[in-house]
OpenMM code with the backbone's topology and positions (N, CA, C; nanometers):
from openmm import Vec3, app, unit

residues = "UNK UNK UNK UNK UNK UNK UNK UNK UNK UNK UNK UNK UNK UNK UNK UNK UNK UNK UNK UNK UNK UNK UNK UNK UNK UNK UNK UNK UNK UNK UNK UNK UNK UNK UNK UNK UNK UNK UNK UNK UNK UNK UNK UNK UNK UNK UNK UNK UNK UNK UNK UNK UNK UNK UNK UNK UNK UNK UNK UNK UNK UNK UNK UNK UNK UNK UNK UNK UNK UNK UNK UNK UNK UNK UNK UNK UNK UNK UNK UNK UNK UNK UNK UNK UNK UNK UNK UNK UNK UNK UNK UNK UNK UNK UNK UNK UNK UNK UNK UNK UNK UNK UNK UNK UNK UNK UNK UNK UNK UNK UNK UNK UNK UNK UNK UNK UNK UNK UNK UNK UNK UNK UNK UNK UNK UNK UNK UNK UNK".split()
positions = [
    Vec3(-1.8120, 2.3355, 0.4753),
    Vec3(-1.8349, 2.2114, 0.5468),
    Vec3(-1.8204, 2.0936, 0.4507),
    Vec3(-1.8064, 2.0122, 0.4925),
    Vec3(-1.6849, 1.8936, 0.4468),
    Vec3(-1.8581, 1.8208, 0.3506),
    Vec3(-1.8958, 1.7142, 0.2703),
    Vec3(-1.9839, 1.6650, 0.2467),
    Vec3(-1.9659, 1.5522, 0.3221),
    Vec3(-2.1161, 1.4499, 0.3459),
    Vec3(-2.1330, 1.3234, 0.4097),
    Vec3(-2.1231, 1.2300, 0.3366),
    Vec3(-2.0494, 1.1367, 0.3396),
    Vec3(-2.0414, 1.0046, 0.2437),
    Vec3(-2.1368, 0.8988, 0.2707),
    Vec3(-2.2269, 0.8100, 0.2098),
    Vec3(-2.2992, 0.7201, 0.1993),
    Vec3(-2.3036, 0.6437, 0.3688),
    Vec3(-2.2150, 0.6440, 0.4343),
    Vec3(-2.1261, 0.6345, 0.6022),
    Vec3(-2.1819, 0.6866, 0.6384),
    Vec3(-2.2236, 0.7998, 0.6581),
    Vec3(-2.2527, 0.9471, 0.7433),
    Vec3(-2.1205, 0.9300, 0.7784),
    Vec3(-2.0021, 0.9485, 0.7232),
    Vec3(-1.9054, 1.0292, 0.7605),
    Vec3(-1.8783, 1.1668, 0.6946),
    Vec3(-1.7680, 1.2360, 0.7437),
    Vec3(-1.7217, 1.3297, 0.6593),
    Vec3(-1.6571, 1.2671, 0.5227),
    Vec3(-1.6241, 1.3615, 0.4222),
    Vec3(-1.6028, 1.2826, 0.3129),
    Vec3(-1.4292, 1.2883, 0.3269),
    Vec3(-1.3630, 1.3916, 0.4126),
    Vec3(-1.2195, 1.4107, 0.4330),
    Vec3(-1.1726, 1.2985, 0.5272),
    Vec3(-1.2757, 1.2809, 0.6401),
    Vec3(-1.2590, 1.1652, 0.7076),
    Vec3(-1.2354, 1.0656, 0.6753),
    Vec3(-1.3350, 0.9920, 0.5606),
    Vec3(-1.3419, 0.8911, 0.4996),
    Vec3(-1.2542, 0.8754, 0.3985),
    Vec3(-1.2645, 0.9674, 0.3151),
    Vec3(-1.0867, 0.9799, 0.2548),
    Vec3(-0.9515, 0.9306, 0.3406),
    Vec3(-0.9066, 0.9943, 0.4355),
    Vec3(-0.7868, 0.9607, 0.4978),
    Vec3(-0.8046, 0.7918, 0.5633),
    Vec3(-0.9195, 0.7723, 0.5960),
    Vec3(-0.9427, 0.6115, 0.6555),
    Vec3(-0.9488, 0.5190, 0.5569),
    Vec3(-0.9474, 0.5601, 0.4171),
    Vec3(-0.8918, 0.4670, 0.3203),
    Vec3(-0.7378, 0.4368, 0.3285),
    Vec3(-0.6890, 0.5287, 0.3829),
    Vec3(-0.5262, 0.4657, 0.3950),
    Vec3(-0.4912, 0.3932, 0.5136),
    Vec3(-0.5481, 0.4257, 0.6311),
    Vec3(-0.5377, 0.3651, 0.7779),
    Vec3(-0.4404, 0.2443, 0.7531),
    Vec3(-0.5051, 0.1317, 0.7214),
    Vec3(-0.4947, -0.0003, 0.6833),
    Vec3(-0.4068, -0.0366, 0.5608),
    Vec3(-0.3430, 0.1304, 0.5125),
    Vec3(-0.3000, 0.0845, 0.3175),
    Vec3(-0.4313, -0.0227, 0.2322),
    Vec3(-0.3671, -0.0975, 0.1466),
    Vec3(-0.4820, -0.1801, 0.0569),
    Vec3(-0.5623, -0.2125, 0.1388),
    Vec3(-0.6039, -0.2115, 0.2646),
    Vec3(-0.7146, -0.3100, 0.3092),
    Vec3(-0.8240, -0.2215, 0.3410),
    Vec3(-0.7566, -0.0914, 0.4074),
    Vec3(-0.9364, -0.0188, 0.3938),
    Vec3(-0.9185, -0.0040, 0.2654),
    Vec3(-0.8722, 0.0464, 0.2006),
    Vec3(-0.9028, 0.1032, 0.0519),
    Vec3(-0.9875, 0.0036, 0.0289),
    Vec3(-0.9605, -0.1175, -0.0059),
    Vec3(-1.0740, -0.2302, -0.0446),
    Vec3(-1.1817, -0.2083, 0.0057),
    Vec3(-1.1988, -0.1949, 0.1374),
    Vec3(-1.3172, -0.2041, 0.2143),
    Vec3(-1.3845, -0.1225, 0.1976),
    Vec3(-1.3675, 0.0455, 0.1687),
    Vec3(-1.4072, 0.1694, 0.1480),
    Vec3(-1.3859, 0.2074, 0.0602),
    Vec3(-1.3668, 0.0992, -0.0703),
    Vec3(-1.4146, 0.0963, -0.2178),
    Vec3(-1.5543, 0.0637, -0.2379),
    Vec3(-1.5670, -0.0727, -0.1550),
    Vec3(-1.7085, -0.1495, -0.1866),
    Vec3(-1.8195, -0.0497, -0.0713),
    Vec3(-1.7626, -0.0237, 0.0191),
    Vec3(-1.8451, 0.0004, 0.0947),
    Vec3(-1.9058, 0.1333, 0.0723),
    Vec3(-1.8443, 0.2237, 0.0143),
    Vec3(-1.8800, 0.3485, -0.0225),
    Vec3(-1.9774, 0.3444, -0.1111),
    Vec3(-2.0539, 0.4255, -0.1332),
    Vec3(-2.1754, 0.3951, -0.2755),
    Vec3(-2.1571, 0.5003, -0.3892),
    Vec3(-2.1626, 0.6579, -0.2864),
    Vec3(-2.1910, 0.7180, -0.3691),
    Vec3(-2.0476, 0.8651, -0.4205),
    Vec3(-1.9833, 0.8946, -0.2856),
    Vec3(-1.9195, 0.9973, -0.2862),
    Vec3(-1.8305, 0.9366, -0.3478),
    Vec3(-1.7802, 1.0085, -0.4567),
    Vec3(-1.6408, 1.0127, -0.5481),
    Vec3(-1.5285, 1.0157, -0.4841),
    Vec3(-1.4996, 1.1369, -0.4263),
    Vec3(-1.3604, 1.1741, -0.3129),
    Vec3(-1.2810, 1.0497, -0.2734),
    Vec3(-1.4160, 1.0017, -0.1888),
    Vec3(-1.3923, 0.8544, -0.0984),
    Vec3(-1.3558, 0.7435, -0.1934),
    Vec3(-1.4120, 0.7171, -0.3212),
    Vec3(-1.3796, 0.5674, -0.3933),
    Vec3(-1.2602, 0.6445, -0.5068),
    Vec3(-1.2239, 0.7447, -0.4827),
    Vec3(-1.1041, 0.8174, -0.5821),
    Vec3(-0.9520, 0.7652, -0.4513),
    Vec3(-1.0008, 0.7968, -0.3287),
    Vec3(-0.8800, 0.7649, -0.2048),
    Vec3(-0.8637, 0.6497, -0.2086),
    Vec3(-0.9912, 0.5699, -0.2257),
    Vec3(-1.0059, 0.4383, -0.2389),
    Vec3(-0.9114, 0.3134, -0.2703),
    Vec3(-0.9457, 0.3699, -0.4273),
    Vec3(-0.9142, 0.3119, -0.5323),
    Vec3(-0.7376, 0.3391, -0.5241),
    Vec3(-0.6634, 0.4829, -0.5163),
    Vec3(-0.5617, 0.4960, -0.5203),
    Vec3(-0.4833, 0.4261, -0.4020),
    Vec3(-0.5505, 0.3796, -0.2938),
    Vec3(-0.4800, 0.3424, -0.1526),
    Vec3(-0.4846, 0.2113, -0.2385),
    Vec3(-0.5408, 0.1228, -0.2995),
    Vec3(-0.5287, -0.0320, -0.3340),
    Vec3(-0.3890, 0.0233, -0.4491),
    Vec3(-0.4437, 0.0389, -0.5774),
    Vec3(-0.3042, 0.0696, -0.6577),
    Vec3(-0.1989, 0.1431, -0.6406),
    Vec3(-0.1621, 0.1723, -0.5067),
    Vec3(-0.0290, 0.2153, -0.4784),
    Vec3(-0.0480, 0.1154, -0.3591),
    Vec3(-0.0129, 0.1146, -0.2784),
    Vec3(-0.0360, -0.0099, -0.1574),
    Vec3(-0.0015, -0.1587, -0.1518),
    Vec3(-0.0740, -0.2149, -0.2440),
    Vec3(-0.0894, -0.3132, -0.3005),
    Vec3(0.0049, -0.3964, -0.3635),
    Vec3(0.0925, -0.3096, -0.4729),
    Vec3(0.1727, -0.3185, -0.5272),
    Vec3(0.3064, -0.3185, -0.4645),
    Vec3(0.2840, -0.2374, -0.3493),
    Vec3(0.4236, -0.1669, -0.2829),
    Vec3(0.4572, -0.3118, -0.1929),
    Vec3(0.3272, -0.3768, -0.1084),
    Vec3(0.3542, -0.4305, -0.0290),
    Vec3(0.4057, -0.5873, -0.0814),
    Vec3(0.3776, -0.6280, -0.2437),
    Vec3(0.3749, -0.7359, -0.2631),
    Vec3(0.5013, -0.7549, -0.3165),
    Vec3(0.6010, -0.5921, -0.3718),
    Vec3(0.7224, -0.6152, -0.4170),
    Vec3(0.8162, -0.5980, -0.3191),
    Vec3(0.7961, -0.5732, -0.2045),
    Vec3(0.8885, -0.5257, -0.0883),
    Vec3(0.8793, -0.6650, -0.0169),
    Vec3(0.7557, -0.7683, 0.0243),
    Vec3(0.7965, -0.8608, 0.0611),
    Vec3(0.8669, -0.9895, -0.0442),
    Vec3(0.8206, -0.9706, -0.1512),
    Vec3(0.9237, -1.1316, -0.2622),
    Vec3(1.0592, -1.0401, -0.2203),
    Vec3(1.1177, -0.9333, -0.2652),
    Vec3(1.2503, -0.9025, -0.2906),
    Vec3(1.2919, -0.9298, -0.1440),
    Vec3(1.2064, -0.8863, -0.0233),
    Vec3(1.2614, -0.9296, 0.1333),
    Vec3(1.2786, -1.0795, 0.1366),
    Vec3(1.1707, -1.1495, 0.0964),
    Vec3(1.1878, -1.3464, 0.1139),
    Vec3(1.3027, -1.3563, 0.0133),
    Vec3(1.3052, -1.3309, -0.1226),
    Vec3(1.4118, -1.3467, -0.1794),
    Vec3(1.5231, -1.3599, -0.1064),
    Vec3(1.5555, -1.1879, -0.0960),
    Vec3(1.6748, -1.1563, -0.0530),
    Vec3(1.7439, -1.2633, 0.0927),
    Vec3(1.6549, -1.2770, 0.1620),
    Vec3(1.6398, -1.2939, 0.3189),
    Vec3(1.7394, -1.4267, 0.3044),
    Vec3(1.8350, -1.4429, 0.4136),
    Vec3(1.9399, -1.5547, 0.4415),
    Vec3(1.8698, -1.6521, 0.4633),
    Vec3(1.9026, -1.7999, 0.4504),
    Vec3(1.8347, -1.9439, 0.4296),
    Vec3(1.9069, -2.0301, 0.4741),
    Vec3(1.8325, -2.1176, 0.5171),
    Vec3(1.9050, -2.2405, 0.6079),
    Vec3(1.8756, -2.3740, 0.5176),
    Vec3(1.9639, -2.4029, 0.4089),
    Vec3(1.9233, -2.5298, 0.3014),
    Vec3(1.9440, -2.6693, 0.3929),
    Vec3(1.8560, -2.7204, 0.4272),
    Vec3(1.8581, -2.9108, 0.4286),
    Vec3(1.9032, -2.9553, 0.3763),
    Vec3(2.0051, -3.0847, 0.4216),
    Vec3(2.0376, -3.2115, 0.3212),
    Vec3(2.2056, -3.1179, 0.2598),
    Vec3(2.2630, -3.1843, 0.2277),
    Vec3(2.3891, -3.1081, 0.1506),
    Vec3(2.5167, -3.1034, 0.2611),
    Vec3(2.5746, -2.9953, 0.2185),
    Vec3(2.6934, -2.9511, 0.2816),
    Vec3(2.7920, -3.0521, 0.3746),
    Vec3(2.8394, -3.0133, 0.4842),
    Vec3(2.9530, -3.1124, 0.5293),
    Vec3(2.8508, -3.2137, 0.6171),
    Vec3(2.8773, -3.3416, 0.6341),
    Vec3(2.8382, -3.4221, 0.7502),
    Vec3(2.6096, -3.4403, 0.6984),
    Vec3(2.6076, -3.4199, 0.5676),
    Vec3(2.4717, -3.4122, 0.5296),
    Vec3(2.3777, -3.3009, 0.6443),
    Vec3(2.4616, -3.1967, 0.7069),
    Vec3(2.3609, -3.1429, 0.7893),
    Vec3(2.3306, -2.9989, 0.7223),
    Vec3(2.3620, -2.9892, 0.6007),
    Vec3(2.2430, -2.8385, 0.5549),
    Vec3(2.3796, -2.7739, 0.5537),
    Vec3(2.3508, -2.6202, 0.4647),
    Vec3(2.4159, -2.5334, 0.4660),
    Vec3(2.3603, -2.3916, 0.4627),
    Vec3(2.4099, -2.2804, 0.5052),
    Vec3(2.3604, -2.1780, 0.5192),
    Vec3(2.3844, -2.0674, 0.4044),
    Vec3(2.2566, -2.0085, 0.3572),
    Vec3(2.2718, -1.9135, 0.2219),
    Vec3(2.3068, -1.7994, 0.3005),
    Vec3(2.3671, -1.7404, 0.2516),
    Vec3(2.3520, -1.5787, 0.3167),
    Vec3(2.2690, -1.4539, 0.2833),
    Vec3(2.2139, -1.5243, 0.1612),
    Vec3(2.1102, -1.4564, 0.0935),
    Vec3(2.1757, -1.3349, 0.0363),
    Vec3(2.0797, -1.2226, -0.0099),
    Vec3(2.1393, -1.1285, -0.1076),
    Vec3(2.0885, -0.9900, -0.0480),
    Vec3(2.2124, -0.9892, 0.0581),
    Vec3(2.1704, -0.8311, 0.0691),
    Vec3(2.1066, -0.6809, 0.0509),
    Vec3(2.1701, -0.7234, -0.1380),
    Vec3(2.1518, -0.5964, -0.2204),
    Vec3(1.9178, -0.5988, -0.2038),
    Vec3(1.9162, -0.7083, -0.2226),
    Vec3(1.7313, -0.7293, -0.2509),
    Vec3(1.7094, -0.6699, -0.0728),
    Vec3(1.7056, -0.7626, 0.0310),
    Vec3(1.7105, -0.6510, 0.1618),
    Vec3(1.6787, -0.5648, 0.1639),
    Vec3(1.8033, -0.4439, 0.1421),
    Vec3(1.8152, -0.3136, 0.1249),
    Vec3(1.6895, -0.2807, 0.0244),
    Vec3(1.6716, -0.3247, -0.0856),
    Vec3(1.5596, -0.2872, -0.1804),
    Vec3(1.4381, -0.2540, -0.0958),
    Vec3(1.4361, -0.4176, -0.0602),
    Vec3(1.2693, -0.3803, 0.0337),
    Vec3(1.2385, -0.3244, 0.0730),
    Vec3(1.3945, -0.2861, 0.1871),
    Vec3(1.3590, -0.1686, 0.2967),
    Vec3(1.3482, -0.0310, 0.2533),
    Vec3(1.4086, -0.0179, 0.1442),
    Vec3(1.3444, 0.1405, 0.0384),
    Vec3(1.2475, 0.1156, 0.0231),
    Vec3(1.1357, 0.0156, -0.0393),
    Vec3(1.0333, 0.0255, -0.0784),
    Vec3(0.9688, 0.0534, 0.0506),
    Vec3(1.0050, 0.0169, 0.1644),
    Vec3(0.8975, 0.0098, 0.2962),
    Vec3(0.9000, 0.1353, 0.3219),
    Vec3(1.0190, 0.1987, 0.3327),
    Vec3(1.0470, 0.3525, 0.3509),
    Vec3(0.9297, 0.4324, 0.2338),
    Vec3(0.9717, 0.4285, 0.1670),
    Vec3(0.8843, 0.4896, 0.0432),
    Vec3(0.7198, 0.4380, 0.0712),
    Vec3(0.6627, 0.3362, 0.1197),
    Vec3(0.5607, 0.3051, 0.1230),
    Vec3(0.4896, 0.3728, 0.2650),
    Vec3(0.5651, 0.4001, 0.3729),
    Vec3(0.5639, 0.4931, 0.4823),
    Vec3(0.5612, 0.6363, 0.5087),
    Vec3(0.6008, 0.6720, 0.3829),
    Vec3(0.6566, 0.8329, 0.3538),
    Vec3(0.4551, 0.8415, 0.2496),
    Vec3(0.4768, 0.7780, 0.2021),
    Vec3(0.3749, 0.7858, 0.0681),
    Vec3(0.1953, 0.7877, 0.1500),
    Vec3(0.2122, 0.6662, 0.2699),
    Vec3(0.1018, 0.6012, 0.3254),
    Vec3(0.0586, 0.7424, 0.4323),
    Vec3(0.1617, 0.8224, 0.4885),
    Vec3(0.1591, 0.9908, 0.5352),
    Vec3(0.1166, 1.0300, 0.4954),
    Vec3(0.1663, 1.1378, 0.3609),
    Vec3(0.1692, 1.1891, 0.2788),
    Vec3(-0.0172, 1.2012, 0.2374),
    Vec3(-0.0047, 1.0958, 0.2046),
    Vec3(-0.1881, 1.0492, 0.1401),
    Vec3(-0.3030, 1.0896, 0.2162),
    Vec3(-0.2688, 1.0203, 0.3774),
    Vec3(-0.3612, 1.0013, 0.4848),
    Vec3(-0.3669, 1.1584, 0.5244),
    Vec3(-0.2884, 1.2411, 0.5574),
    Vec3(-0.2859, 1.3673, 0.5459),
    Vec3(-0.3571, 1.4548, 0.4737),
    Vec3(-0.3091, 1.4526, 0.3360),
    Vec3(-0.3678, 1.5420, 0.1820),
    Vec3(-0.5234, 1.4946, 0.2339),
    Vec3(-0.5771, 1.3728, 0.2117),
    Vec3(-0.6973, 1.3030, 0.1936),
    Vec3(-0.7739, 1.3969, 0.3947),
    Vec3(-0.7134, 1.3878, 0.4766),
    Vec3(-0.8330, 1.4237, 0.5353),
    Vec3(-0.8013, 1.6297, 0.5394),
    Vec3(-0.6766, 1.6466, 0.4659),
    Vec3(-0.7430, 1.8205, 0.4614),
    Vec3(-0.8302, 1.8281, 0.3272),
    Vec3(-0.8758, 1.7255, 0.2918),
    Vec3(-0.9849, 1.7430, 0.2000),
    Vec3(-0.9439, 1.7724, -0.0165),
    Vec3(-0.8196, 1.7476, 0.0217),
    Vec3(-0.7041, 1.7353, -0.1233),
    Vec3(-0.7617, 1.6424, -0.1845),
    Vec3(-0.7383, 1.6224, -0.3215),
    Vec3(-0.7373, 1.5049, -0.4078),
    Vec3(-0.6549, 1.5122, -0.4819),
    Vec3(-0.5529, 1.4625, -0.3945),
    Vec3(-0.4344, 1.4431, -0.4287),
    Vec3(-0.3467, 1.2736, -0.5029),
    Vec3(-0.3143, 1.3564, -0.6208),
    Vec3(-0.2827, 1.2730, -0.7362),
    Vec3(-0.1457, 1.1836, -0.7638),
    Vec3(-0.1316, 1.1041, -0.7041),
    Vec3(0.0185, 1.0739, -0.7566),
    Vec3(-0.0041, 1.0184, -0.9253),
    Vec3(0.1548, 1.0415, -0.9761),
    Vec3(0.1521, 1.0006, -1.0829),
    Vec3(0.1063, 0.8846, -1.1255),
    Vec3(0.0826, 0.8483, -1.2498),
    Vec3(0.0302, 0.7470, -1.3087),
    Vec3(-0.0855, 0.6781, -1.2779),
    Vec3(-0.0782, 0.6586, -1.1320),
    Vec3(-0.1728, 0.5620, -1.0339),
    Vec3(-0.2939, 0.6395, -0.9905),
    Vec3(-0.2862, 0.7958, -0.9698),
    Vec3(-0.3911, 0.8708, -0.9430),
    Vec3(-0.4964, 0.8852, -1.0907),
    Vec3(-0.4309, 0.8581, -1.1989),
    Vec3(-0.4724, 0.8556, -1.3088),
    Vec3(-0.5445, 0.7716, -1.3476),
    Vec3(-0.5140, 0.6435, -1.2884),
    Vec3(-0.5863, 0.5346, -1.3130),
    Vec3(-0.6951, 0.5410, -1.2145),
    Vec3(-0.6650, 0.5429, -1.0775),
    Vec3(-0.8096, 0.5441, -0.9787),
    Vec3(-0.8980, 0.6734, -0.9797),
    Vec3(-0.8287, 0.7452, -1.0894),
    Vec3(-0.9489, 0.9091, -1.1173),
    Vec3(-1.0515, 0.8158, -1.2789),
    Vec3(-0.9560, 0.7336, -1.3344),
    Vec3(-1.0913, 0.6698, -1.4236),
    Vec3(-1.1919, 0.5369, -1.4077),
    Vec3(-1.0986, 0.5092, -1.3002),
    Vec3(-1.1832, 0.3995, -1.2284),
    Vec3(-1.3145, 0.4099, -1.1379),
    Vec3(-1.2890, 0.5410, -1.1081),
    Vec3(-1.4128, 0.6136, -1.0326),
    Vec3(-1.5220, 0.6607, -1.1182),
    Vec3(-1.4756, 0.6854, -1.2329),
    Vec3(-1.6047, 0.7950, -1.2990),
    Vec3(-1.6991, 0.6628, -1.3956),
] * unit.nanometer
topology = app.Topology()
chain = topology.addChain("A")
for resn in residues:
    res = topology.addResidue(resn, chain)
    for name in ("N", "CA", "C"):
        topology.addAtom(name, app.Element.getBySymbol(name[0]), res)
């Protein structure tokens, strides 16, 4: 039987509902958690993978993204960027990858796994202890 987290939830439960939201439960069910490890280990890893994913997938999307410049071009009425495809496409890997990953997690975490991605599981396994 699964343990109860500081919640009275299950602790597999509460694990996978750190990803629900990506970074935002994690935040929430960082602070909010007190005592169970499991839960501020899902936690912690849903903000440093999440977090990161979502903040480089949208600059390279605004980057990339086509633009309508003011002032300029023929007759002073603006001209149109077409922006940069190649960044686009980037994002939309990262979104893919952030969808595949945000599964992946929410899954492992409520069959009760503590499951590690590289580097980043490393960091929210010492951030916990």
């Amino acid at each position: 039987m699964a343990e109860k987290t500081s919640m009275n939830l299950d602790e597999n439960l509460a694990g996978a509902l750190c990803y629900v939201l990506a970074w935002i439960t994690g935040i929430i069910f960082y602070f909010i958690e007190k005592e169970n490890k499991f839960v501020k280990f899902h936690a912690m890893q849903s903000i440093l993978t999440f977090l990161p994913l979502t903040i480089l997938g949208s600059i390279l999307g605004w980057i990339g993204a086509p633009k309508w410049n003011y002032g300029g071009g023929y007759y002073n009425l603006g001209s149109f960027d077409p922006g940069i495809p190649a960044l686009i496409w980037a994002s939309w890997v990262i979104y893919a990858i952030t969808v595949i990953l945000w599964l992946v997690l929410m899954i492992k975490a409520y069959q009760g796994e503590k499951f590690k991605l590289p580097i980043v599981g490393d960091i929210a396994e010492k951030q916990v202890k």
